[in-house]
N, C-alpha and C positions, 0 to 999 in steps of 0.2 A: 612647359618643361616639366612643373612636376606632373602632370599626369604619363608622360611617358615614363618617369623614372619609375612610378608606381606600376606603370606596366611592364616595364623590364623584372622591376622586383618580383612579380606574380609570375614571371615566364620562369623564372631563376628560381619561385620556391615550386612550380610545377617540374622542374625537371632534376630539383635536389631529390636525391635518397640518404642523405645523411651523411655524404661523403666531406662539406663542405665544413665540416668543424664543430657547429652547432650541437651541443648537448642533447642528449636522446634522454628522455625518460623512460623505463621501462614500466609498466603498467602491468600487473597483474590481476583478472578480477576473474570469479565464478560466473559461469551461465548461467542468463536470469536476473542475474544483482546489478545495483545502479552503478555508476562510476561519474566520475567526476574529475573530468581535466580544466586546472587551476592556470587563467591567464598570471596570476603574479602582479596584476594590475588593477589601481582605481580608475576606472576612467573621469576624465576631466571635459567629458563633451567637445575635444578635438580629434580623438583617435580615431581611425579604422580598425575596426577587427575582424578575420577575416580564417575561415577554421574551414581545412580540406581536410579532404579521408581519401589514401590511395589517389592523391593528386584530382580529386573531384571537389566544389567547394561545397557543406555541407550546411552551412550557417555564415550569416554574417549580419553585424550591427554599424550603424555607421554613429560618429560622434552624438549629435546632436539628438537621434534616434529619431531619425527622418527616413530613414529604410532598417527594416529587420527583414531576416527571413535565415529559416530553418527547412530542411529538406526538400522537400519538391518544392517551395517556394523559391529556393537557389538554384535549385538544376534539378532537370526532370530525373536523373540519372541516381536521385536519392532514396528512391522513393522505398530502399531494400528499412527503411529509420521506423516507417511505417508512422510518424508522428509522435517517434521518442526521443526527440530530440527537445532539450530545456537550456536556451541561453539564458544567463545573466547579464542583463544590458545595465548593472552597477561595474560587472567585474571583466564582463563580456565570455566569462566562465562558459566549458559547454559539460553538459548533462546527458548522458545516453542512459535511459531507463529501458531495464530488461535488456541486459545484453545478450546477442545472441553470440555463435562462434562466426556467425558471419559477419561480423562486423570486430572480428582481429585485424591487424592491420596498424598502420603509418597514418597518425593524425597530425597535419602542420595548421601551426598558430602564425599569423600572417598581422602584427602591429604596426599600424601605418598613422603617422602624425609629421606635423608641420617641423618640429625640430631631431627627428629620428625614426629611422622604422627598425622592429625587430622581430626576432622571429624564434620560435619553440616546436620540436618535434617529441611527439611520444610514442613510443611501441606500444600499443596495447596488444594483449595474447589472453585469451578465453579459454578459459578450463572449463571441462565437461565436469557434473557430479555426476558422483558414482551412488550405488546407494549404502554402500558402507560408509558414506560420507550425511547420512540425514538420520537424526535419530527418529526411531518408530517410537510415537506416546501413544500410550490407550488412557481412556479415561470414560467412567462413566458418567452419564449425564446426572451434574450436581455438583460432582466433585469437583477441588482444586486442583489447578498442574501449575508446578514450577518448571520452567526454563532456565536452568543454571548453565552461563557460557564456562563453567570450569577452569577460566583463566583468572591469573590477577589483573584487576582495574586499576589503569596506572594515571593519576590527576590528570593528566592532558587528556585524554580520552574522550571524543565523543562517541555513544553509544547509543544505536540506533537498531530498533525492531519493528520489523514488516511483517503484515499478516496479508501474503497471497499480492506482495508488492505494495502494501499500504501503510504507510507511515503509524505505528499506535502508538510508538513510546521512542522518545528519546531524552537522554539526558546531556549535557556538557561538560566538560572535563571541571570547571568551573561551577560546576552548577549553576547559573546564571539564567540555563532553561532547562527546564526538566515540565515536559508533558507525556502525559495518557490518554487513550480515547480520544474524544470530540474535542481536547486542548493540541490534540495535535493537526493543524491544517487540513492532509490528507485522509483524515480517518473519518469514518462512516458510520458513528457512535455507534456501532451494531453492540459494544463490550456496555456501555452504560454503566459506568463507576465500577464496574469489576476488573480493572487493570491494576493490581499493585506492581510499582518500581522498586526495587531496590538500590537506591543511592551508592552502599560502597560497593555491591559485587555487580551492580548490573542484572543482576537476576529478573525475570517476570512472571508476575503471579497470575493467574485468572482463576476468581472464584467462581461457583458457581456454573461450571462448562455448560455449554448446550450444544447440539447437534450442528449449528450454525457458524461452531468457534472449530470447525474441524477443516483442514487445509496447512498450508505449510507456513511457518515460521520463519522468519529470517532475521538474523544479529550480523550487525555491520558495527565493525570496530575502526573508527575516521581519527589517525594523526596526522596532523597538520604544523610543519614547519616554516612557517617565513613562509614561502612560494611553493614547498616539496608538500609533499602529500603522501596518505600510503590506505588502501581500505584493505582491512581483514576483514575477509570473513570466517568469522570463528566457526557457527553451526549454524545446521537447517535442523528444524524438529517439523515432523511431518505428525499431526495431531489427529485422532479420529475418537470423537465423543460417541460412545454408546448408549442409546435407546436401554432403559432398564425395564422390562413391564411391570407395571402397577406404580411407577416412579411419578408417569407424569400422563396426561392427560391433552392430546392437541386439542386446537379448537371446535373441530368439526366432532371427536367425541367427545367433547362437551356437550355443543350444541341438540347432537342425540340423543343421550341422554334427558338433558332438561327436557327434549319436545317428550322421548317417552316419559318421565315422569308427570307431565302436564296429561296423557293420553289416559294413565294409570289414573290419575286423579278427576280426571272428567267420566270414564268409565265406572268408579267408585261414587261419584257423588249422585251419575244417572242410576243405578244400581240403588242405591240407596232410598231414591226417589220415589222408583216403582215401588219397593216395599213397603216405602210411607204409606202411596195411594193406596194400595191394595191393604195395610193396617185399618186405614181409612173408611174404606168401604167396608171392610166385614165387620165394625163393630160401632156402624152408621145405626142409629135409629131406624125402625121400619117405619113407614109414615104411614097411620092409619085413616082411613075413609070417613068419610061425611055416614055412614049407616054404620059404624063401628061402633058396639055397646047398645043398640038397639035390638 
């Protein structure tokens, strides 16, 4: 009996459009940028969860976490996710990294347990950037760049920057975590102790730029209420570190360098050598004969 009702329930949220009463959340986020639709739930290892897009199922976790699956693991039909898809099998939370605009649309939340099922739809709708919308930084290689998000930091605030989609820096509204670099998960220590945070504005520093720190920037501003949620995103800074000459030295001229001064110095010592012998010789003794003096 109950698996029919679970199956009537699944017929019933495939053919809702949000006519049925159920609270819509609207979603707003940039192209590009992560998002984060919030089940509102701990799970207790009885629940189903159960997460469509455009009435297709895109994820699902089962209680006990005896079955997950994310995109074409639920249905071949997914496959537009490309494996950007991130449950949380504490919250049963879903995660779309790098959103595209194709993936605007009607996302239903399908909670299914022994004493209640319930159900959550959100509009999500993708904005294209413009590029009046990215600031252009130049910098030459050495120098510091600040990333100022020009807003006030409001205590609840968590505040989060990505470099090319990579987590380096976030703090808590709490502060309770605040990492840089190689402390944050995601990060690829490429910065190696040249990320400063700044605690009240949120700002980020990199000292020291190099040609490798050039790519686009992202600050994601995360409030979190009870179950609502909201992500700004403040600004893109699109970074390009310039090459100074006489500044720095790659490996490879290095390397040429040391072999030519190694060639210069083998060249001088042989040089040197011949003129010894030849000293040598012209002011050798002549060695006189056995009839010499006679």
């Amino acid at each position: 009996m109950k698996i029919l009702f679970h199956l009537i329930w699944v017929i019933l949220i495939l053919l809702d459009h949000g006519s049925s009463g159920v609270n819509t959340d609207e979603v707003s986020v940039m192209e590009g940028d992560p998002v984060t639709l919030f089940s509102g739930v701990q799970t207790n290892q009885q629940e189903e969860i159960k997460w469509y897009f455009n009435d297709t199922r895109i994820a699902q976790i089962s209680g006990d976490l005896s079955f997950i699956c994310t995109d074409v693991q639920c249905n071949k039909d997914t496959e537009r996710f490309s494996d950007r898809l991130k449950l949380d099998h504490q919250t049963g939370s879903l995660t779309i990294m790098n959103i595209t605009n194709t993936q605007s649309g009607e996302y239903k939340l399908l909670i299914i347990s022994d004493s209640s099922d319930s159900k959550k739809i959100f509009s999500v709708s993708v904005q294209g950037v413009s590029a009046a919308e990215r600031d252009e930084v130049k910098r030459n290689e050495g120098e510091s760049v600040t990333f100022d998000p020009a807003v006030a930091r409001k205590p609840n605030d968590v505040m989060m920057w990505c470099f090319n989609d990579i987590l380096i820096a976030e703090i808590t509204g709490d502060q309770s975590k605040i990492c840089t670099d190689d402390q944050c998960k995601d990060s690829d220590e490429r910065f190696r102790d040249r990320l400063k945070l700044d605690h009240q504005t949120g700002s980020l520093i990199i000292t020291n730029t190099r040609n490798t720190d050039s790519g686009e920037y992202k600050l994601l501003i995360i409030i979190i209420n009870n179950s609502s949620f909201s992500i700004i995103r403040v600004k893109r800074f699109n970074l390009t570190v310039i090459d100074v000459p006489g500044s720095g030295l790659s490996s490879g001229a290095v390397a040429g360098i040391v072999v030519g001064v190694l060639l210069v110095f083998a060249g001088v010592t042989a040089a040197a050598g011949v003129i010894y012998y030849r000293h040598r010789m012209t002011h050798a003794p002549v060695p006189q004969s056995e009839n010499d003096g006679l």
